[in-house]
C-alpha positions as CSV (number, residue, x, y, z in Angstrom):
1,X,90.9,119.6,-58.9
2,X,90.4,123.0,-57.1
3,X,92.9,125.5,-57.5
4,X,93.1,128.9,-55.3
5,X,95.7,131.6,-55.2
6,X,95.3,134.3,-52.0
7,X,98.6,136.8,-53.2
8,X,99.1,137.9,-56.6
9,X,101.4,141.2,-57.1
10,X,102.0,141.5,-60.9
11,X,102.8,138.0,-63.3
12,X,102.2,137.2,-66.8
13,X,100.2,133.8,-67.3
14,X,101.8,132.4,-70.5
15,X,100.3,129.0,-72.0
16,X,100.8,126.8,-74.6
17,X,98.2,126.8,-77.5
18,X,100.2,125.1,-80.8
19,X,98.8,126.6,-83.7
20,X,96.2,129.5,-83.5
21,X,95.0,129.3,-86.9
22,X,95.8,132.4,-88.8
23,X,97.8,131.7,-91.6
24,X,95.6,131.9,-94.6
25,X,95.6,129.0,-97.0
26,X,98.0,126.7,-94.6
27,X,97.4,123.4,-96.8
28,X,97.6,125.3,-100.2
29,X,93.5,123.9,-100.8
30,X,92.2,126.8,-101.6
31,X,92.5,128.3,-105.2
32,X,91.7,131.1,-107.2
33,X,89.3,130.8,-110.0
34,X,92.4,131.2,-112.4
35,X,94.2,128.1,-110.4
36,X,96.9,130.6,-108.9
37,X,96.8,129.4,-104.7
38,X,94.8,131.9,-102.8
39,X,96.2,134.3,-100.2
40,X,100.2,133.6,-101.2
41,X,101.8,135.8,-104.2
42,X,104.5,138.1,-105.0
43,X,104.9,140.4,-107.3
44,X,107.5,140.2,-110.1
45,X,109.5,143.1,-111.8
46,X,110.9,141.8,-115.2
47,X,113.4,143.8,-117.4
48,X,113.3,143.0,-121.6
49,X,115.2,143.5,-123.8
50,X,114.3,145.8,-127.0
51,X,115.6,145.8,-130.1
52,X,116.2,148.8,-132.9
53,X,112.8,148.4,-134.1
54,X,111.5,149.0,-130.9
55,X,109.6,145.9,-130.5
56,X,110.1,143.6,-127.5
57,X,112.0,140.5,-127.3
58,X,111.0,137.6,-125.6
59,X,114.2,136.7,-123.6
60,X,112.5,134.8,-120.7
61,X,112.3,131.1,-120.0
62,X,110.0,129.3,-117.8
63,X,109.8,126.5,-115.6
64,X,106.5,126.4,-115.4
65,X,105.0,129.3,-113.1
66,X,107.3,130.6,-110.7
67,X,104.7,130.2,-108.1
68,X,101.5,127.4,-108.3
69,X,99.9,124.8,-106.9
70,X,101.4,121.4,-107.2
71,X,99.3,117.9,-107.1
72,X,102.6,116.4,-105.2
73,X,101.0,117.2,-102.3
74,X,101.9,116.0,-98.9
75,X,98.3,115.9,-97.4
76,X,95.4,117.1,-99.4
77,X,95.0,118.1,-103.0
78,X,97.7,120.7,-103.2
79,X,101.3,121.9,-102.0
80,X,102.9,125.4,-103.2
81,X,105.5,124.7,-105.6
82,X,108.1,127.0,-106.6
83,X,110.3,127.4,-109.9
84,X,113.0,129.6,-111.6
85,X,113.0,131.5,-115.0
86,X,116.0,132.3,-117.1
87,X,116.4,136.0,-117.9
88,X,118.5,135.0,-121.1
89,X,118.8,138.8,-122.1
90,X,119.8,139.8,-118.7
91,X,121.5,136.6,-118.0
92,X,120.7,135.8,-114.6
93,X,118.1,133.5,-113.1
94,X,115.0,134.6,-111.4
95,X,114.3,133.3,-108.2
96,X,110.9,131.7,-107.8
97,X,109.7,132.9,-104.4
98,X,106.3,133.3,-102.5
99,X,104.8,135.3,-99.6
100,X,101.3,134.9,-97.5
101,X,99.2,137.5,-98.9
102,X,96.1,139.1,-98.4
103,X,95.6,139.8,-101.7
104,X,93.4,137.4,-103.6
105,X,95.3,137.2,-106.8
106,X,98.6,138.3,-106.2
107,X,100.5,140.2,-103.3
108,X,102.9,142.9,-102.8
109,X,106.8,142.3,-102.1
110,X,105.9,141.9,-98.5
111,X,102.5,141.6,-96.8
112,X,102.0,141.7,-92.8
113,X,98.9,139.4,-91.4
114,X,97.4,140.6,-87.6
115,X,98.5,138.7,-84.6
116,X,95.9,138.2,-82.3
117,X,95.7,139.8,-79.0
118,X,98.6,138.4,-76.4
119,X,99.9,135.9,-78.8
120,X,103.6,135.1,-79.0
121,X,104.7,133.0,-82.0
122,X,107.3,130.4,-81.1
123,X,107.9,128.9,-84.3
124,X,106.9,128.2,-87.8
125,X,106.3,124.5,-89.1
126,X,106.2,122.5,-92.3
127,X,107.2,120.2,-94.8
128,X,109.1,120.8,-97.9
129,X,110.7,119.0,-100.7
130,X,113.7,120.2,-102.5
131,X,115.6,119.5,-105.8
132,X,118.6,121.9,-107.4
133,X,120.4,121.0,-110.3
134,X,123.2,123.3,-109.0
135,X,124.3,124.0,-105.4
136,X,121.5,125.9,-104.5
137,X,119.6,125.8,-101.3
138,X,115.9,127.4,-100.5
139,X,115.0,129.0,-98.0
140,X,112.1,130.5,-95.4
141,X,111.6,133.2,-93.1
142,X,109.4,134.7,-91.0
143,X,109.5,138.7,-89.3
144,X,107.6,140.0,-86.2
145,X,106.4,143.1,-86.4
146,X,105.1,145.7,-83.4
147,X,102.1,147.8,-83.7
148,X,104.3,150.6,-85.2
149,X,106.0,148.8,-87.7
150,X,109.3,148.1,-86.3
151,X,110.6,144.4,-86.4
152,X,111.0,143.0,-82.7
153,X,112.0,139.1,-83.9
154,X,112.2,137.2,-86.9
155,X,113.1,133.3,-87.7
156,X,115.4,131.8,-91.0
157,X,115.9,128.9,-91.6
158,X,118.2,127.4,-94.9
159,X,116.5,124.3,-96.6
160,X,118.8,121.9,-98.2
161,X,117.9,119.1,-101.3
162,X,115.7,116.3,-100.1
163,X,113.3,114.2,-102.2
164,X,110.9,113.1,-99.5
165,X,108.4,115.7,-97.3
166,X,111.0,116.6,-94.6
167,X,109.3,118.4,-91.8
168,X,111.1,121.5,-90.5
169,X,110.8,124.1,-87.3
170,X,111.7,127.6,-87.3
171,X,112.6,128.7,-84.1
172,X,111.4,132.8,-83.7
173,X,114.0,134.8,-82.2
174,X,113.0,138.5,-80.5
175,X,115.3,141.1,-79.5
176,X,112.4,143.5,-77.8
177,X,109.9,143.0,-75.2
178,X,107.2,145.1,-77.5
179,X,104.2,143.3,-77.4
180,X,103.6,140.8,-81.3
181,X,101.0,142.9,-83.9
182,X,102.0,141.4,-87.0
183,X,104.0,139.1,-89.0
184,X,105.7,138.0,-92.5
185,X,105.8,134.8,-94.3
186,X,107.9,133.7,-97.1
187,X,109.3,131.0,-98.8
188,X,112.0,131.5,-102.0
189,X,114.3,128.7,-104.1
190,X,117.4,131.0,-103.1
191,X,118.6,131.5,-99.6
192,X,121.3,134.3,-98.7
193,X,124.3,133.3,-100.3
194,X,122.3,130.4,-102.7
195,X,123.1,130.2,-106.2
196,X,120.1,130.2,-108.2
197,X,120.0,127.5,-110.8
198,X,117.0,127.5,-113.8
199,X,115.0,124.2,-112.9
200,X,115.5,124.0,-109.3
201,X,112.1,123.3,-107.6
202,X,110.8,123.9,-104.2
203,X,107.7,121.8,-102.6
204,X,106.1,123.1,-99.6
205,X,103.1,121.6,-97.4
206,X,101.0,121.7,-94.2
207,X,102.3,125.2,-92.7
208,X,101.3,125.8,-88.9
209,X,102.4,128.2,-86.0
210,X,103.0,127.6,-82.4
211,X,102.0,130.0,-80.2
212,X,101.5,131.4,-76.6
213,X,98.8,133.2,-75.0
214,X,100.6,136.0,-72.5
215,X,98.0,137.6,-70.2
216,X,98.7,140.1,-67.8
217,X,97.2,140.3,-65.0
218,X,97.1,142.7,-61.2
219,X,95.9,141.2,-57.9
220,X,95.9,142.4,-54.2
221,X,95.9,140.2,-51.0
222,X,92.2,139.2,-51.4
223,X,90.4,136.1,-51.1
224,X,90.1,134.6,-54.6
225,X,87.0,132.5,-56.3
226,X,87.7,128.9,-56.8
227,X,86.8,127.7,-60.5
228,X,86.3,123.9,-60.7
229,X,86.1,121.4,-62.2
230,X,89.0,121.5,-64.6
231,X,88.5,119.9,-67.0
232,X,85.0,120.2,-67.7
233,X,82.6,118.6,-69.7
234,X,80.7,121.9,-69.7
235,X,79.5,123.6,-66.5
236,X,82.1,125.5,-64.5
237,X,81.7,126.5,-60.7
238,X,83.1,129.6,-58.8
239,X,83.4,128.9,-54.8
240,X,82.4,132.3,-53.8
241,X,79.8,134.1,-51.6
242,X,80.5,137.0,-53.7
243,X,79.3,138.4,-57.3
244,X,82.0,138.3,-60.2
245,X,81.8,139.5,-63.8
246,X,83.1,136.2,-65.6
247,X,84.3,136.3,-69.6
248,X,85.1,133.4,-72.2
249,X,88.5,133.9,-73.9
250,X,89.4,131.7,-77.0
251,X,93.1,131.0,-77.7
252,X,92.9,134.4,-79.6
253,X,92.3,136.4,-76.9
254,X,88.9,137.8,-77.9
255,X,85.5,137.4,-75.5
256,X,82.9,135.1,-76.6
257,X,80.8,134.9,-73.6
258,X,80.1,136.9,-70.6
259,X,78.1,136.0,-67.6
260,X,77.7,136.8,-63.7
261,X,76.5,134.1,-62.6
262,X,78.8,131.5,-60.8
263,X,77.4,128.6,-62.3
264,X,79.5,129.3,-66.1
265,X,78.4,127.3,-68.7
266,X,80.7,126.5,-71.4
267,X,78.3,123.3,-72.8
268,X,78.0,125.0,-76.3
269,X,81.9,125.8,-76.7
270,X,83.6,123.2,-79.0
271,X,86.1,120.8,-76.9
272,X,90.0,122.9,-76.4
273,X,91.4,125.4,-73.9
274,X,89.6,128.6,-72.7
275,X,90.5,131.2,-70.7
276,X,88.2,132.7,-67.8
277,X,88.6,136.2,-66.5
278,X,86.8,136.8,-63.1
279,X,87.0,140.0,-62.2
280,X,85.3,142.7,-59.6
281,X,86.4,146.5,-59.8
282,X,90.2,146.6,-59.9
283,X,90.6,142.8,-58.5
284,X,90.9,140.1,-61.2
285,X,91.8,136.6,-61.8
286,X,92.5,134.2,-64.7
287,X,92.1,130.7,-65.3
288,X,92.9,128.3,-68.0
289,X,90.5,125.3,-68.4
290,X,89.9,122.3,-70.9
291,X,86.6,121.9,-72.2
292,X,86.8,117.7,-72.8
């Protein structure tokens, strides 16, 4: 079907892409040569307690790790699996929690991971399973971040008992119109105002993203290129006498192909959605297409 536009002023394209694939270790597969899950970690601060001698006492107790993989997987080999400690000296429970992290082995008390270019994340997916033998309840949240550092939107979301893989979506709210740079990502056994109970146990699975690609563009009152067909099974046509610079946009935003010819061929390109900027001097125009 052929598609042409003659009067653009100013808009912002914004299309649907589901998940865009940058949350390290979604599926919890991937493990360190020590076990621990790659790319999630936190980093723990423990008090002890010493006695007149000087020497430490071991006041802790463990439910396992407070952070690991789990064989109770929902898909695949592994799921993250959270537990609590007992600070028995201290006497108060520590919370098993864990964040995405770039770190291989462990990361800080909160990491940020890039957005890509002119992505807006929607929501946060997943499964989880939940057990408390108090009245706890988990939890997960997620923060948006601008290129400075200042949070612009963030999603919670309070995760009650269940025994079976219960899939949940976090809604992302934003409160500025500052373009997405990064994000956080964590999940702990205690939300605000949870208890926190020594063998509660947290199960969580098959994380993904939904996103939107926003693309601005700026167009005069000129005759515009037609791009057909769309869909495509590979070779892409531009109904025009004149010359345009054409480039290949993945759902991330960045350039993977660039051609003048008006004959595009996206043959090579694995099957999804592209975008194609045609542009000559100051006039430009963006399509999105299927490759089938």
């Amino acid at each position: 079907m052929k598609l042409k536009v003659t009067l653009i002023l100013f808009y912002w394209l914004v299309t649907s892409f589901g998940s865009f694939g940058q949350i390290s270790n979604p599926g919890f597969e991937e493990l360190n040569e020590d076990g621990s899950l790659l790319n999630w970690g936190k980093t723990y601060i423990f008090s002890i307690g010493i006695d007149t001698s000087g020497e430490g006492v071991d006041t802790i107790q463990f439910d396992k790790y407070l952070f690991q993989a789990s064989e109770d997987s929902r898909t695949g080999n592994y799921a993250l699996d959270l537990r609590n400690a007992y600070d028995h000296y201290n006497e108060y429970c520590i919370v098993g929690a864990a964040y995405a992290s770039r770190d291989n082995l462990f990361g800080g008390f909160i990491e940020t991971y890039p957005i890509p270019a002119n992505l807006k994340i929607n929501n946060i997916s997943f499964h989880y399973k939940y057990s408390s033998p108090g009245n706890d309840f988990g939890s997960c949240g997620i923060a948006i971040f601008d290129s400075l550092g200042y949070e612009i939107g963030n999603g919670y979301i309070d995760l009650e008992a269940t025994d079976i893989y219960t899939e949940v979506t976090v809604p992302v709210n934003y409160f500025s119109p500052d373009s997405a740079a990064t994000y956080a990502l964590y999940f702990t056994n205690a939300g605000q105002g949870s208890s926190a109970t020594f063998g509660t146990r947290m199960l969580v699975d098959d994380v993904s993203f939904d996103a939107t690609s926003k693309i601005m563009a700026v167009q005069k009152n000129l005759g515009l290129p037609e791009l057909f067909p769309n869909p495509t099974s590979g070779i892409l046509h531009l109904d025009s006498p004149d010359l345009f610079d054409v480039e290949i946009l993945n759902t991330d935003g960045k350039v993977i192909k660039k051609t003048n010819s008006a004959a595009i061929d996206i043959t090579s390109l694995p099957s999804g959605p592209y975008l194609i900027r045609v542009h000559k001097e100051a006039n430009e125009q963006i399509f999105r297409v299927i490759k089938k």
